[in-house]
N, C-alpha and C positions, 0 to 999 in steps of 0.2 A: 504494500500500500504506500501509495506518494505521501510523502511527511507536510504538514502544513506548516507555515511559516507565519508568525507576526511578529510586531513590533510594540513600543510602549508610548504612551503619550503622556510627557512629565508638566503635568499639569499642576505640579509645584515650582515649578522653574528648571530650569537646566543648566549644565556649565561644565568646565572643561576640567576641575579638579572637584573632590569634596568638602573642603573648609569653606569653599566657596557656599555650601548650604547648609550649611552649621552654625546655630545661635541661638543657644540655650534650650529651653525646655517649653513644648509647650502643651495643649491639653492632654490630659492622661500622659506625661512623661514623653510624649512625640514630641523630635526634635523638628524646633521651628528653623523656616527656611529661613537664611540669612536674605539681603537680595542680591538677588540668584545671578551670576554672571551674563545670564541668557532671561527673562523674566518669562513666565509662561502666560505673554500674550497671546490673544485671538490672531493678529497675524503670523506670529511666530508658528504657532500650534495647526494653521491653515498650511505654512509652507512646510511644516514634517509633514502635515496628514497627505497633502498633494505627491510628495516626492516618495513618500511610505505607498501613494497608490501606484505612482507607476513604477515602482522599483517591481512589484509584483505580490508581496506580502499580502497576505490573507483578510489580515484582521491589526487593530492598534488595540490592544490593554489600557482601557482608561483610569486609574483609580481611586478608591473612596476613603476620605478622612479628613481630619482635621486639617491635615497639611496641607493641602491640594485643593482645587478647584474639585466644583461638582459637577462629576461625572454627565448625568442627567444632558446637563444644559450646556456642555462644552461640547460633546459629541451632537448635541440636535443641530450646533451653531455649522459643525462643518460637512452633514449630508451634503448641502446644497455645492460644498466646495468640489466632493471627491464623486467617482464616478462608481469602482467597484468596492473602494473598502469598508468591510465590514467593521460593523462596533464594538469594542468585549466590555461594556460596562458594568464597571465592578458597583455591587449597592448591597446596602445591608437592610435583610429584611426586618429587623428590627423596629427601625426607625420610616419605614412608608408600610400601611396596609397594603395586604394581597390584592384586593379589587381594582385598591389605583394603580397597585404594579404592573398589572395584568392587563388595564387601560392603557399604562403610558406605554408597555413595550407593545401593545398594539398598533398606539398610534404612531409608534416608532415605526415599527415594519411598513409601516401603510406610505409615510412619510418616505423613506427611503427606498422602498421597490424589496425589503424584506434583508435587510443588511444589520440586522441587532441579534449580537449575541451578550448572554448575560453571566456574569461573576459573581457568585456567592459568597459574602464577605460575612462571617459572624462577626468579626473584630478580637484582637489580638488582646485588647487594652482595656479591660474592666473600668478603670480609670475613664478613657478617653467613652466608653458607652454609657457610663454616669454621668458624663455633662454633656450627653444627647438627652438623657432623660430613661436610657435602658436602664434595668436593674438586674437585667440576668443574668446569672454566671455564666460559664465559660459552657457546659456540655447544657445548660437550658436553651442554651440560644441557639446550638445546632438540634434539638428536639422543636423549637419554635421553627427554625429555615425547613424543616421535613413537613412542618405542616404547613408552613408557609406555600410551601412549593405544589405542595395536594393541591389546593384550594387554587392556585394559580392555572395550573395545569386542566383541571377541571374548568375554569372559566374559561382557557384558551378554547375546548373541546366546544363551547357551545352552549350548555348543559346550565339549566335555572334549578338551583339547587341552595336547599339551607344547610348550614355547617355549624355544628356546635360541639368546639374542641376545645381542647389544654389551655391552649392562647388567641384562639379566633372565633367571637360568633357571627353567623351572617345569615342574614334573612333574604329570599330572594333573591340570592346571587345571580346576577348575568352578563353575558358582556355578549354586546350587541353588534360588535363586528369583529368577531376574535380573527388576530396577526396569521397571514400566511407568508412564510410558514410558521410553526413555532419557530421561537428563537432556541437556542442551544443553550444548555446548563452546563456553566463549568463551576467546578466547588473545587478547593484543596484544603489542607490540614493532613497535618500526623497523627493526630490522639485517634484513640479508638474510636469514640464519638464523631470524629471527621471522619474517618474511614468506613464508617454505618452506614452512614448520612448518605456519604457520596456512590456508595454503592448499589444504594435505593432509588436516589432522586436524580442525579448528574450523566448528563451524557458525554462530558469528560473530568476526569480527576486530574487536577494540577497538583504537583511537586516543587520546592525550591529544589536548586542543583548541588544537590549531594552526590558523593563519587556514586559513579553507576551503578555497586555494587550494593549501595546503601537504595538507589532510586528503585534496581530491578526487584529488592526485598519487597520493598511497600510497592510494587505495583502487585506485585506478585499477592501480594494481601486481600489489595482491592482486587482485583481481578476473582480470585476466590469468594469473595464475599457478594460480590453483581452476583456470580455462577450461580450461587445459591439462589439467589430470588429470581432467574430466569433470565438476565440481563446480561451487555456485552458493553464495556464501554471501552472509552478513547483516552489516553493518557499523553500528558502533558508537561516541559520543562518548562520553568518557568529561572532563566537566568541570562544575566551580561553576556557581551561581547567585546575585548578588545582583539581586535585582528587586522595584520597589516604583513606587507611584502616578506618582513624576518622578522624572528622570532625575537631576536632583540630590541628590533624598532616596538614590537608589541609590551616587552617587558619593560622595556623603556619608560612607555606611555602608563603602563600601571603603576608603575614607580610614582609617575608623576600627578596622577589622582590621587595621591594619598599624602603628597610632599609635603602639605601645608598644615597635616594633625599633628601636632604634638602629642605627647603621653600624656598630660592630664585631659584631653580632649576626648580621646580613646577613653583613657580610665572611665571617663562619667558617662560615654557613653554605651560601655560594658555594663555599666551597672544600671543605668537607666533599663537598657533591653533584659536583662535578667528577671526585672519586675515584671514583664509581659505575662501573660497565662498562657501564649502560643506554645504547644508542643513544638510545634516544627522551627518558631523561633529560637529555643532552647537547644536544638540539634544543631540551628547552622550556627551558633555559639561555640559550641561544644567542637566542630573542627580544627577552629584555632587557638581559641581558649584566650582571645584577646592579645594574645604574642605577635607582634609582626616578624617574630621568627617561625612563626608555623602556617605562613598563609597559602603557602603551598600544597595544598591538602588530596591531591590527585596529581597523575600529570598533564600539565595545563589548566589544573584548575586552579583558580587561585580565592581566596576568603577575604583580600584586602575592603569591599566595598563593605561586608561586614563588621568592620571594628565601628561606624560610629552607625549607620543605618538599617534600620529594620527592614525586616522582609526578606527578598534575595539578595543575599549576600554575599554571591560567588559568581564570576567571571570567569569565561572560557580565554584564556590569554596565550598567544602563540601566532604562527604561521597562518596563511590562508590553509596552505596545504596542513598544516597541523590542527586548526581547528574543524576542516573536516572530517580527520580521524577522529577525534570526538563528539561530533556530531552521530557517527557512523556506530560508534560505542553505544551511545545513550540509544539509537535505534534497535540496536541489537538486544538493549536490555528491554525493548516494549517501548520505547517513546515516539509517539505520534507527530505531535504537535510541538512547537517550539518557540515560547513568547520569550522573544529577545529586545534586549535594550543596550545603550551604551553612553557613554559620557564624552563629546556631544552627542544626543540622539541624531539629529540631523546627518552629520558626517559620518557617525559608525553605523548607521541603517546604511547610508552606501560603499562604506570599508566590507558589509555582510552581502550584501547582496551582490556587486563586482565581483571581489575577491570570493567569497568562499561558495555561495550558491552554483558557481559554475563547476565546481568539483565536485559536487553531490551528486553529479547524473538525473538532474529530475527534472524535470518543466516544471517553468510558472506557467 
């Protein structure tokens, strides 16, 4: 099967080192952007999404938090700009009812000729879902997204139906022009609760980039666990890219994304991430343990973007021709799907797509 390819849309801003988005603390322990070298303007974010379309990429990762613009209404702004790419809007079902969700990504698909795919976010940060107004913990909230998703799913189908659950009652449900087609569910998480969830509900499971041997483990999980309920799904990397002519100009440039933290920088924000509730936050920790001597954590991979930033943490760093061998790895271990980003997005979506997409043997 042909591997799909997308890219990321840093709707927190963008730039060419890390320090450069580093400035202190903000809701729930999320580090606030500093301002950002690159600012994540409308026209900024129109010229990735244009260049991200015809480079050939599938889909842009939009995402959801504090940090960042809202997803929602930065992807509606640029339908009108791009012609085939799709949307992977990341939202937490916490924070919008099912019915409207099910409305908006209706009138998403309707809008765009059927180009919205959706990211399942519970949120990492107990903290940062308290001053949305959520109060659930961490395995409620992926019990709340399963029903969440019932209910949605059921109003896509068509179907006037009442619901009276754990966390949603609803009288009369309908949706009076449901999206063709549906949109795609992607869900990720480590905990066993993420891996239930997505095994149920998600037509792909996302992964941060752990070495492939730690990625094939937990596909190998989920895949088990779809088996059991009758299901097949789609699995997903979700990590950096620096890649260029040699291996040194690559290692070069990761050097120099990092040039500008010092140790107490790193220190606070090791300890910041540590407070997260994410499983899978906690694993890409635990590769390098906050040492910038251990960021080497595979070969080619590297954990530097992880000392001050959550989320994905690891970067494929090397050769064109090197990082399609690992590309080729991650394939071999089950991965599908590959949401790639880089520091600039702008220049390394075309560092990826030039350089390494022509050694993969695959048509856009």
């Amino acid at each position: 099967m042909t591997a799909r390819y997308h890219w990321f849309l840093p709707t927190g801003g963008d730039g060419r080192n890390l320090a450069s988005g580093v400035h202190g603390l903000g809701i729930g322990g999320v580090l606030a952007p500093a301002r950002a070298g690159r600012p994540a303007s409308l026209t900024y974010l129109t010229q990735l999404a244009q260049a991200v379309d015809s480079l050939g990429y599938e889909a842009v990762l939009t995402p959801t938090g504090a940090h960042c613009a809202d997803a929602w209404v930065v992807t509606a702004a640029l339908i009108a700009q791009t012609s085939r790419l799709k949307f992977l809007v990341a939202f937490r079902p916490g924070l919008v009812e099912p019915a409207l969700a099910a409305h908006m990504a209706a009138t998403f698909q309707q809008l765009s000729d059927g180009r919205l795919q959706l990211n399942v976010v519970t949120g990492s940060s107990g903290a940062e879902q308290h001053a949305y107004g959520d109060q659930l913990g961490h395995d409620a909230r992926y019990a709340r997204a399963e029903e969440f998703l019932e209910i949605v799913r059921r109003l896509w189908s068509g179907a006037e139906f009442d619901h009276h659950g754990r966390f949603y009652d609803l009288r009369g449900a309908l949706l009076r022009d449901p999206p063709v087609p549906y949109p795609e569910v992607y869900l990720g998480g480590s905990s066993d609760a993420a891996l239930a969830v997505a095994a149920r509900q998600a037509d792909s499971y996302l992964t941060w980039g752990e070495p492939p041997a730690l990625v094939a483990e937990k596909i190998d999980r989920v895949r088990d666990l779809a088996a059991a309920q009758g299901r097949r799904l789609r699995f997903g990397l979700r990590i950096h890219v620096i890649t260029r002519d040699t291996a040194a100009q690559a290692w070069a440039d990761a050097d120099r994304l990092i040039a500008g933290l010092d140790d107490a920088t790193i220190a606070a924000g090791q300890q910041r991430l540590r407070t997260l509730e994410s499983v899978g936050q906690r694993r890409m920790l635990d590769l390098h343990g906050g040492s910038r001597d251990r960021l080497v954590v595979a070969p080619n991979l590297w954990a530097g973007i992880g000392l001050v930033r959550g989320g994905a943490g690891t970067a494929l760093v090397g050769s064109h021709e090197e990082v399609a061998e690992r590309i080729a790895e991650y394939r071999a271990a089950g991965i599908e799907e590959f949401v790639l980003s880089g520091y600039p997005h702008l220049e390394e979506a075309y560092a990826f797509a030039e350089g390494v997409r022509p050694l993969l043997g695959e048509v856009i």
